[in-house]
N, C-alpha and C positions, 0 to 999 in steps of 0.2 A: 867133602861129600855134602851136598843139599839134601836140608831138610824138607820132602814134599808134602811130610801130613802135618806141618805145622800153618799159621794163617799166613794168606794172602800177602803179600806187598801192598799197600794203599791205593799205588797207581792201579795196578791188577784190578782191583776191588770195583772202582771207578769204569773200568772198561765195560765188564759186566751190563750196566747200565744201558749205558749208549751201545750194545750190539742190542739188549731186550729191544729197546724202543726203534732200532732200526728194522729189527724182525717183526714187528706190531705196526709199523708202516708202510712195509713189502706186503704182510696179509692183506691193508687194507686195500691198496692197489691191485691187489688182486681179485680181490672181491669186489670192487667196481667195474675191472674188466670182463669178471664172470656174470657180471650182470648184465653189462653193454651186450655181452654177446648172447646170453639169453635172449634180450629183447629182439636181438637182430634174429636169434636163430624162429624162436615164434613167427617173427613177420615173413620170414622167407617159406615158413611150414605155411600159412594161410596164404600165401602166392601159391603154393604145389597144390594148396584144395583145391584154389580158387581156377586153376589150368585143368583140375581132374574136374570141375563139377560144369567147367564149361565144355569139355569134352566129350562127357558122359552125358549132360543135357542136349547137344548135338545128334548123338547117339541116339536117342531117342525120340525126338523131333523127324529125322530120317528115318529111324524106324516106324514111326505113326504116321509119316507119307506114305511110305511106302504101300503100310499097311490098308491106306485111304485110295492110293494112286491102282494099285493090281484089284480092287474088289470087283469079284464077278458081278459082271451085267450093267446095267447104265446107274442103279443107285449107289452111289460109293458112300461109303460106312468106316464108321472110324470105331475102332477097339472097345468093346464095352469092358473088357478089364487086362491089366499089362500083362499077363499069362498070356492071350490071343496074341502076343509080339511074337512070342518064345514058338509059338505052335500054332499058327495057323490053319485052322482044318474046315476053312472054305473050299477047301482045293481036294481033287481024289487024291492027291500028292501032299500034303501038307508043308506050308511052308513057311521059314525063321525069318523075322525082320529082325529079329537080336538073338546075337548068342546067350546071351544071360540076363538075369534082370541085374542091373547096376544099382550098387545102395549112393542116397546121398553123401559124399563125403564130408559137407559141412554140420551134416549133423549126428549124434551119439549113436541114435537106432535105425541111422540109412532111411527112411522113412521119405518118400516124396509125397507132398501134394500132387494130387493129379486134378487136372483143368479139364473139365467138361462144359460139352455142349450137348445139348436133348440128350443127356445119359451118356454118351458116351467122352472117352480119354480126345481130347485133344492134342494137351500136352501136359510137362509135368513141371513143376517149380521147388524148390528148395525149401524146407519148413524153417531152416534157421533165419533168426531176426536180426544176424549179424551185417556187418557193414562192412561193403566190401573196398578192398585195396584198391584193385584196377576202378576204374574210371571213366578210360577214356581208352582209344586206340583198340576199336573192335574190329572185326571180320563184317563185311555185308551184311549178313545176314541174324548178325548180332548187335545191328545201329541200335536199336533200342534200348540195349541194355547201358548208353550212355550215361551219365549223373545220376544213374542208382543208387540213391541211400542204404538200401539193404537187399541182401539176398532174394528176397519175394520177388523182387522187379526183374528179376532175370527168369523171365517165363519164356520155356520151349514147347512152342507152338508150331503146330500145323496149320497151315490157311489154307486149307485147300477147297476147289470148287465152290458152288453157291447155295448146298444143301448144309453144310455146316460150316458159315463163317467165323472164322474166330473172334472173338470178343477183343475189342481193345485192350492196349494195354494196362489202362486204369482198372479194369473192372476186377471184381472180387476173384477170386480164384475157382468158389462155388462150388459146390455138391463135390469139396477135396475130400479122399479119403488117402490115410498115410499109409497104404496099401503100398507092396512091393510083389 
């Protein structure tokens, strides 16, 4: 009969060791790959804003044509505040250039800049100072937002007609309010 509550064998004792330190350098492997893949998971999260806020900036650009393009009678009028998207009541009929108002997704409180001209919404731009992934490979109607350093340069504007041009795209954002 073997004694098991008595001490270890040498060899025994010796093993102990070398499995601790093999288990101490499985966690660390681990925790390098948890980190690799954080890093990857964040970058691919700021791609999915970055496909939602040029969506939902689209969204709204077509909505403030719209808005600009149907206005009764020859002086066409752009939105004096983004509720007039949601509920147009120019009309006996009133009518929606957007379902909803969309919050910024790149930033905490949804919050857009809105781009005016002589008081009214032009368009709207992003309040975050972040820096964006995409770069390069835009849509027509998006060339501008080519070698963008940060979020602000991705302004969704209307240009429509010759009562209210839109401002370049260097210019201030101007009489923004982070209204939604």
């Amino acid at each position: 009969m073997v004694n098991c509550a008595g001490p270890l064998p040498f060899a025994d004792r010796s093993q102990g060791g070398f499995t601790y330190l093999g288990l101490l350098f499985a966690v660390a492997i681990a925790g390098i790959a948890l980190a690799g893949t954080g890093a990857l998971w964040q970058l691919e999260s700021r791609r999915e804003k970055e496909k939602e806020l040029l969506f939902i900036g689209e969204e709204f650009r077509r909505a403030i044509g719209s808005y600009y393009d149907i206005s009764p009678g020859a002086d066409k009028q752009y939105p004096e505040k983004l509720d007039d998207l949601l509920l147009d009541k120019r009309f006996p009929m009133p009518v929606r250039h957007l379902r909803r108002l969309y919050r910024d997704p790149m930033t905490a409180d949804g919050a857009w800049e809105l781009i005016r001209s002589q008081g009214r919404i032009i368009g709207v731009v992003s309040a975050s100072p972040g820096k964006p992934v995409k770069i390069a490979g835009f849509p027509a109607e998006q060339q501008d937002f080519e070698g963008a350093t940060r979020y602000a340069e991705w302004r969704f504007t209307h240009s429509g007609g010759s009562n209210n041009p839109a401002p370049a795209a260097g210019a201030a954002a101007g009489q923004g309010e982070g209204g939604r």
